[in-house]
mmCIF file of the N, C-alpha and C atoms, coordinates in Angstrom:
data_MODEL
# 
_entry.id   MODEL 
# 
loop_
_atom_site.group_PDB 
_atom_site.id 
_atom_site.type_symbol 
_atom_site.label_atom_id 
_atom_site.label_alt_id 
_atom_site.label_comp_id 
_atom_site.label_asym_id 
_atom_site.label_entity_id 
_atom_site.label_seq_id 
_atom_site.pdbx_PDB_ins_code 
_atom_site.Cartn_x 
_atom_site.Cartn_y 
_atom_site.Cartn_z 
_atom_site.occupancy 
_atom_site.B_iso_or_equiv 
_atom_site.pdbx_formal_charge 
_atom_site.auth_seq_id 
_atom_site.auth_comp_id 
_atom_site.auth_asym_id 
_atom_site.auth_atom_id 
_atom_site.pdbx_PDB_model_num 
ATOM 1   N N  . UNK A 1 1  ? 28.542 -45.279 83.995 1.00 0.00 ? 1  UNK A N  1 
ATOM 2   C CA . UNK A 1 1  ? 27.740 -45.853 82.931 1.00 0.00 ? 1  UNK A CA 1 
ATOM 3   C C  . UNK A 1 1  ? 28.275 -47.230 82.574 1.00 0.00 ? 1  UNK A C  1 
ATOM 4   N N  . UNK A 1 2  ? 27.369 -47.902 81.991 1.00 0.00 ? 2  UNK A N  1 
ATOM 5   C CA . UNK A 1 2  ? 27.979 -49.153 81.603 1.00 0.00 ? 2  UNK A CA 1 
ATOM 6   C C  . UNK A 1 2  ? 28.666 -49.378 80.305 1.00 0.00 ? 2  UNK A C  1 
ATOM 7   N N  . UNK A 1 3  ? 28.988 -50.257 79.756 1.00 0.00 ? 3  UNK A N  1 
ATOM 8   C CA . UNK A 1 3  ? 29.378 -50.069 78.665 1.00 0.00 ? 3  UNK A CA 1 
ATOM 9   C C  . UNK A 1 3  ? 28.217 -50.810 77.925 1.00 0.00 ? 3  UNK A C  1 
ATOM 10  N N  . UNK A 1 4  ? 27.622 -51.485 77.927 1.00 0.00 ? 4  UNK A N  1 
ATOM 11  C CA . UNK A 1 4  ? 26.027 -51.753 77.042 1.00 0.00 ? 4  UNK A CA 1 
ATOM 12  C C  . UNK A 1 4  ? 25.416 -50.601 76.877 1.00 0.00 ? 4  UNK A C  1 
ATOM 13  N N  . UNK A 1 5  ? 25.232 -49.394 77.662 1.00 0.00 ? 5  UNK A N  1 
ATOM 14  C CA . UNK A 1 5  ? 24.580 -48.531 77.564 1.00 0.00 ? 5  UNK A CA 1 
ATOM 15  C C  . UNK A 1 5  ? 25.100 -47.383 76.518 1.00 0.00 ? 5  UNK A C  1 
ATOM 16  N N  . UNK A 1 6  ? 27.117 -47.341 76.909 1.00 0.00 ? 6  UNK A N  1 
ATOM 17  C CA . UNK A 1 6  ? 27.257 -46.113 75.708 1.00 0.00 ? 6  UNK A CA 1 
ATOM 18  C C  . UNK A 1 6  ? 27.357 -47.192 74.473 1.00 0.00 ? 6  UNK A C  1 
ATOM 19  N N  . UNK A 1 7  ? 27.120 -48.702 74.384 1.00 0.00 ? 7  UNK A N  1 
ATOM 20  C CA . UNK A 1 7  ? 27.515 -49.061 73.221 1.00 0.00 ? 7  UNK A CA 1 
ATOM 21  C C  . UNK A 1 7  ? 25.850 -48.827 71.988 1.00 0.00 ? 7  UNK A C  1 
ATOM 22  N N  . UNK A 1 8  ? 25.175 -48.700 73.376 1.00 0.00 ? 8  UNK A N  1 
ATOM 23  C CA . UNK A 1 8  ? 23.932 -48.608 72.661 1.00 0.00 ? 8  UNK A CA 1 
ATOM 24  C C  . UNK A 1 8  ? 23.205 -47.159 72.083 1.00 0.00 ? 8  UNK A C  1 
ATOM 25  N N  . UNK A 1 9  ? 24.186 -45.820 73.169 1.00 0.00 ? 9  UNK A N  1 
ATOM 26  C CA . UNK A 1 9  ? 24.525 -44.511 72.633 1.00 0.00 ? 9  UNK A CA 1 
ATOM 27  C C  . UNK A 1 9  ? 25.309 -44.412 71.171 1.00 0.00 ? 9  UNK A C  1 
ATOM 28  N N  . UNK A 1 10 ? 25.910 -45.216 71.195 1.00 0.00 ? 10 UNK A N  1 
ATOM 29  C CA . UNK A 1 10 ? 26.860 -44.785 69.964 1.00 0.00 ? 10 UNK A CA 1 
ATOM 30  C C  . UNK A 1 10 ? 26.644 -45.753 68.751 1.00 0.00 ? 10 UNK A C  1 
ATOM 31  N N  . UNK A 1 11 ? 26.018 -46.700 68.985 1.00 0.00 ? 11 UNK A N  1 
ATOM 32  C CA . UNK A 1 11 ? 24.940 -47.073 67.707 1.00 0.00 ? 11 UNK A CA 1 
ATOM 33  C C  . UNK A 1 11 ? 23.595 -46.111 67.013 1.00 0.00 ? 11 UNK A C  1 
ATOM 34  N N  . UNK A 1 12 ? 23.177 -45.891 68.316 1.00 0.00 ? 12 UNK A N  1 
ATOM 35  C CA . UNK A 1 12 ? 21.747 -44.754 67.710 1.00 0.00 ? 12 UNK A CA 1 
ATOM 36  C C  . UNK A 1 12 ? 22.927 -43.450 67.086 1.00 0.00 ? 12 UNK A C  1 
ATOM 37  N N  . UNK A 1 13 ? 23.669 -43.261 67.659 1.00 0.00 ? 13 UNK A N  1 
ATOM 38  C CA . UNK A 1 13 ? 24.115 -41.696 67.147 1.00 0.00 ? 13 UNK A CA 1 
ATOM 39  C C  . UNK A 1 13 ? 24.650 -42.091 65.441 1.00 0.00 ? 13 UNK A C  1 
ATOM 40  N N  . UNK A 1 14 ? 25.440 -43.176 65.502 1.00 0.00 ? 14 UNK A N  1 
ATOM 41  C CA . UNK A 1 14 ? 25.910 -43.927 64.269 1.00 0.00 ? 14 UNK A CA 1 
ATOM 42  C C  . UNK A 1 14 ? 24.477 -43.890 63.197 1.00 0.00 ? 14 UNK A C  1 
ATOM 43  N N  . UNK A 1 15 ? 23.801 -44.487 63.495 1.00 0.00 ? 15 UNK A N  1 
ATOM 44  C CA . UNK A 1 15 ? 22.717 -44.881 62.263 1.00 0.00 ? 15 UNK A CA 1 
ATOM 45  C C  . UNK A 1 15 ? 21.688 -43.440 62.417 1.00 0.00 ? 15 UNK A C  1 
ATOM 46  N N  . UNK A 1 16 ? 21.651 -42.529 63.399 1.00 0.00 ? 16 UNK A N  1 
ATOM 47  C CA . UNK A 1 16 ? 20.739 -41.733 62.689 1.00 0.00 ? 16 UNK A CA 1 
ATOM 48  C C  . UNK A 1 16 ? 22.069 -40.729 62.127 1.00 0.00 ? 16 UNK A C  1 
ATOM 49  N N  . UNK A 1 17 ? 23.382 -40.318 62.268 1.00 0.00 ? 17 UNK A N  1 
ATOM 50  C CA . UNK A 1 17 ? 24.383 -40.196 60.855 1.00 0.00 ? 17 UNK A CA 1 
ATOM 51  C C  . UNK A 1 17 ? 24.067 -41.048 60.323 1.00 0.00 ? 17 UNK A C  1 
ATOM 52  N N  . UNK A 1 18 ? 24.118 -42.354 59.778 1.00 0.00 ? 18 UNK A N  1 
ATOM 53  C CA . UNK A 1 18 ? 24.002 -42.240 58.328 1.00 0.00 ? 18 UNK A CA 1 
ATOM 54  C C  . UNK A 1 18 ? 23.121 -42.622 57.688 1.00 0.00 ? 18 UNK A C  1 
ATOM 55  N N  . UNK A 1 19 ? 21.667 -42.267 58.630 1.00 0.00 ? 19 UNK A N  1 
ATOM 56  C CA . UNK A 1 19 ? 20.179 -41.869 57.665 1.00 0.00 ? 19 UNK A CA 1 
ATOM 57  C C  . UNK A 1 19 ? 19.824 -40.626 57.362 1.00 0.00 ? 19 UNK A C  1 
ATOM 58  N N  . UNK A 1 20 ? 20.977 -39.825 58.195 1.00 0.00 ? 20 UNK A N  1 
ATOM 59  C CA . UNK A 1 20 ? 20.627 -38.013 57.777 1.00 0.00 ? 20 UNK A CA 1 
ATOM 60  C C  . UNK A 1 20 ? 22.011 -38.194 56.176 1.00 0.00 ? 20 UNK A C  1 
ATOM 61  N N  . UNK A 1 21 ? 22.959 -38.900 56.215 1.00 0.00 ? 21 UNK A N  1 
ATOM 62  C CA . UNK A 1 21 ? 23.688 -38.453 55.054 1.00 0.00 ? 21 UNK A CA 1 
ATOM 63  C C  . UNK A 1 21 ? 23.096 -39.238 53.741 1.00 0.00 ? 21 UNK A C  1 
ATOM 64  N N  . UNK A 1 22 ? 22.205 -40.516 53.998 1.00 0.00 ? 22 UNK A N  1 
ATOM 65  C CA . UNK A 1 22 ? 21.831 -41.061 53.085 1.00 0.00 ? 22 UNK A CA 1 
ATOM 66  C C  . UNK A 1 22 ? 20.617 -40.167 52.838 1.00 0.00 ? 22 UNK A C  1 
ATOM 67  N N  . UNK A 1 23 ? 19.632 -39.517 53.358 1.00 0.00 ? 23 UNK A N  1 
ATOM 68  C CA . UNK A 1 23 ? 18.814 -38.480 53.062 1.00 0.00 ? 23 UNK A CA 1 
ATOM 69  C C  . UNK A 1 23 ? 19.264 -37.258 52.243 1.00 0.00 ? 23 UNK A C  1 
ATOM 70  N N  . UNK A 1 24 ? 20.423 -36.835 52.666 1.00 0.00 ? 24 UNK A N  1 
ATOM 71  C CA . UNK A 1 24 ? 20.887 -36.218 52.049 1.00 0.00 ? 24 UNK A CA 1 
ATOM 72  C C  . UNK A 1 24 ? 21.538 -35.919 50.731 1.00 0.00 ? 24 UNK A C  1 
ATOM 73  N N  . UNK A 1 25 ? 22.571 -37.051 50.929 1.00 0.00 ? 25 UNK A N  1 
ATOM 74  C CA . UNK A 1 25 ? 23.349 -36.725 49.568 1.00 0.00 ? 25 UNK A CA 1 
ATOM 75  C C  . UNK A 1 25 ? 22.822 -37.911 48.406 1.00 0.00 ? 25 UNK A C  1 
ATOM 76  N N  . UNK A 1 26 ? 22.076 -38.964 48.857 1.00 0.00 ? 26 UNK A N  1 
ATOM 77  C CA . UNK A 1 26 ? 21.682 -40.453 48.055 1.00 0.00 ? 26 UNK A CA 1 
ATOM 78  C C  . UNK A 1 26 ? 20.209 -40.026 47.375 1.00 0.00 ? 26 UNK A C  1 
ATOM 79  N N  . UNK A 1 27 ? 19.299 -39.995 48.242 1.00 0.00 ? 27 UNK A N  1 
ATOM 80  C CA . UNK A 1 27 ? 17.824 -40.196 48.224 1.00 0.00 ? 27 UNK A CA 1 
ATOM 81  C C  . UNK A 1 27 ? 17.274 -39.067 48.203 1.00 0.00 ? 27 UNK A C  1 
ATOM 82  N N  . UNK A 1 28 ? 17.537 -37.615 46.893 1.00 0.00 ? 28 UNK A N  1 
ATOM 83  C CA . UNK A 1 28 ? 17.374 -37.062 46.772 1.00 0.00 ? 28 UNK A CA 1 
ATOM 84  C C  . UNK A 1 28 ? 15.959 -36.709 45.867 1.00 0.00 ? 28 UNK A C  1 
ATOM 85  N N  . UNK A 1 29 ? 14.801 -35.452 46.556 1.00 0.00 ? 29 UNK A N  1 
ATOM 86  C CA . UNK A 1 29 ? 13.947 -35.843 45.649 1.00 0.00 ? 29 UNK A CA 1 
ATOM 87  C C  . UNK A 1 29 ? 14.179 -34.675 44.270 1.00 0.00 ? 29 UNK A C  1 
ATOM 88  N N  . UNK A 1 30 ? 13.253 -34.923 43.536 1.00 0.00 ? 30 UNK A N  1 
ATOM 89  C CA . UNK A 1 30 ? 13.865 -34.153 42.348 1.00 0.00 ? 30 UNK A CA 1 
ATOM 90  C C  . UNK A 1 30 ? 12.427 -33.637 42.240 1.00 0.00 ? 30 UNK A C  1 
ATOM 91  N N  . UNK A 1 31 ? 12.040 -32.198 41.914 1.00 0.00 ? 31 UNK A N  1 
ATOM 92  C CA . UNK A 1 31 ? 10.780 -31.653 41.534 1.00 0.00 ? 31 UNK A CA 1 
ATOM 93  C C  . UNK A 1 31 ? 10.441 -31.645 40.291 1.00 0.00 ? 31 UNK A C  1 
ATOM 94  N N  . UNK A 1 32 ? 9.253  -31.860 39.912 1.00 0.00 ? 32 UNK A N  1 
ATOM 95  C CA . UNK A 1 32 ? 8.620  -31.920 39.162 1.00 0.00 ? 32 UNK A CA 1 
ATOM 96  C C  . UNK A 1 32 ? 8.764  -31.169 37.976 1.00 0.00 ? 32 UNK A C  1 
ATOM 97  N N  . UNK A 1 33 ? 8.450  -29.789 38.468 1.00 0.00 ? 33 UNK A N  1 
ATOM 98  C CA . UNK A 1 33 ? 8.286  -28.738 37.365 1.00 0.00 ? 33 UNK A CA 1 
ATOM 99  C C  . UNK A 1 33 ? 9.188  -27.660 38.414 1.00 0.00 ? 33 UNK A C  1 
ATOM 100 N N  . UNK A 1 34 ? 9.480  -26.764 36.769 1.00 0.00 ? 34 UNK A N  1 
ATOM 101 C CA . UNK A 1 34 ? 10.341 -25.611 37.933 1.00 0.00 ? 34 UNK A CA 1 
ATOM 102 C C  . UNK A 1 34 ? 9.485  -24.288 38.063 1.00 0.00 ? 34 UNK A C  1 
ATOM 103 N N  . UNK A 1 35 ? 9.836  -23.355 38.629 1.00 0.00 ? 35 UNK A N  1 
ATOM 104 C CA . UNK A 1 35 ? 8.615  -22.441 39.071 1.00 0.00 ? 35 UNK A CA 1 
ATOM 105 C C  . UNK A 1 35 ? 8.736  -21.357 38.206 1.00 0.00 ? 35 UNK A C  1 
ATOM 106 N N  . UNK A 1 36 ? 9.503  -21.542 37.203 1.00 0.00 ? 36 UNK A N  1 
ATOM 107 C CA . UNK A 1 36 ? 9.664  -19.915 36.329 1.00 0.00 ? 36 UNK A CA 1 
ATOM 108 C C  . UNK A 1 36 ? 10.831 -20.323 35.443 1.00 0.00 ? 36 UNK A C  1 
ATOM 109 N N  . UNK A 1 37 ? 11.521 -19.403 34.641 1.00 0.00 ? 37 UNK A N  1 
ATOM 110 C CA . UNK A 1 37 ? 12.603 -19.546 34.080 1.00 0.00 ? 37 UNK A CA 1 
ATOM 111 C C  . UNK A 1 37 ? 14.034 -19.942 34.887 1.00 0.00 ? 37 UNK A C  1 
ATOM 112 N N  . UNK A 1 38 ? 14.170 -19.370 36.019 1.00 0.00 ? 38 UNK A N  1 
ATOM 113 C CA . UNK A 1 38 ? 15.310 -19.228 36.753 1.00 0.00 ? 38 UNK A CA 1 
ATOM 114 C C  . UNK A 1 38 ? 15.202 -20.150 38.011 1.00 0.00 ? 38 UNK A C  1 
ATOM 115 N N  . UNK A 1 39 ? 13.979 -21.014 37.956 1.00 0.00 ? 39 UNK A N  1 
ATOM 116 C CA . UNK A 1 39 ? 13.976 -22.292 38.790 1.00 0.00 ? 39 UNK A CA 1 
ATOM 117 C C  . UNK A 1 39 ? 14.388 -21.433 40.597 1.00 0.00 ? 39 UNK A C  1 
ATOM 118 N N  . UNK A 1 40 ? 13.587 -20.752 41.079 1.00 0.00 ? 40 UNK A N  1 
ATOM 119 C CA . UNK A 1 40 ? 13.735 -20.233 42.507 1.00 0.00 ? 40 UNK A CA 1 
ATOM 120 C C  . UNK A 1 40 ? 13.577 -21.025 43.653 1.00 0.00 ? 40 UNK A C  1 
ATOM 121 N N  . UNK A 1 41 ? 13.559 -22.166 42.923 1.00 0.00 ? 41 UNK A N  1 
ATOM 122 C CA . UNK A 1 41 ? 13.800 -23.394 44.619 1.00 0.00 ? 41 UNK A CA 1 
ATOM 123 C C  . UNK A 1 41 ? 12.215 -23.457 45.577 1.00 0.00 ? 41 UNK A C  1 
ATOM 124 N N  . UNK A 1 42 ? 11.407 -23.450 44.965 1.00 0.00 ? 42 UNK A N  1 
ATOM 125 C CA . UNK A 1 42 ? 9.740  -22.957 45.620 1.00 0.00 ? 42 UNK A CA 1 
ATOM 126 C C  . UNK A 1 42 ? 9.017  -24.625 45.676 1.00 0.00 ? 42 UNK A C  1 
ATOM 127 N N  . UNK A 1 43 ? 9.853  -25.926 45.116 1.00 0.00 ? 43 UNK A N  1 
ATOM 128 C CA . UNK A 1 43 ? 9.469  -26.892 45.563 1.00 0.00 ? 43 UNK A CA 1 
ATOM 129 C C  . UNK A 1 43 ? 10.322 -27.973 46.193 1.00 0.00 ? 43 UNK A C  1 
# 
């Protein structure tokens, strides 16, 4: 392999980590209403 090629492997692997952790722990959505008293996670 070349090295342009894993440099260009290990950029994509880099940025889709850290659009799955910025999805995750940053850009969280928040629901609306909750579904009952005890909020059962249904949105």
């Amino acid at each position: 392999m070349s090295t342009l090629f894993q440099d260009i492997i290990v950029f994509t692997i880099l940025a889709v980590a850290l659009v799955f952790l910025f999805k995750k722990y940053i850009w969280k959505k928040k629901a609306k209403k909750a579904c009952g008293k005890d909020d059962c996670g249904c949105h």
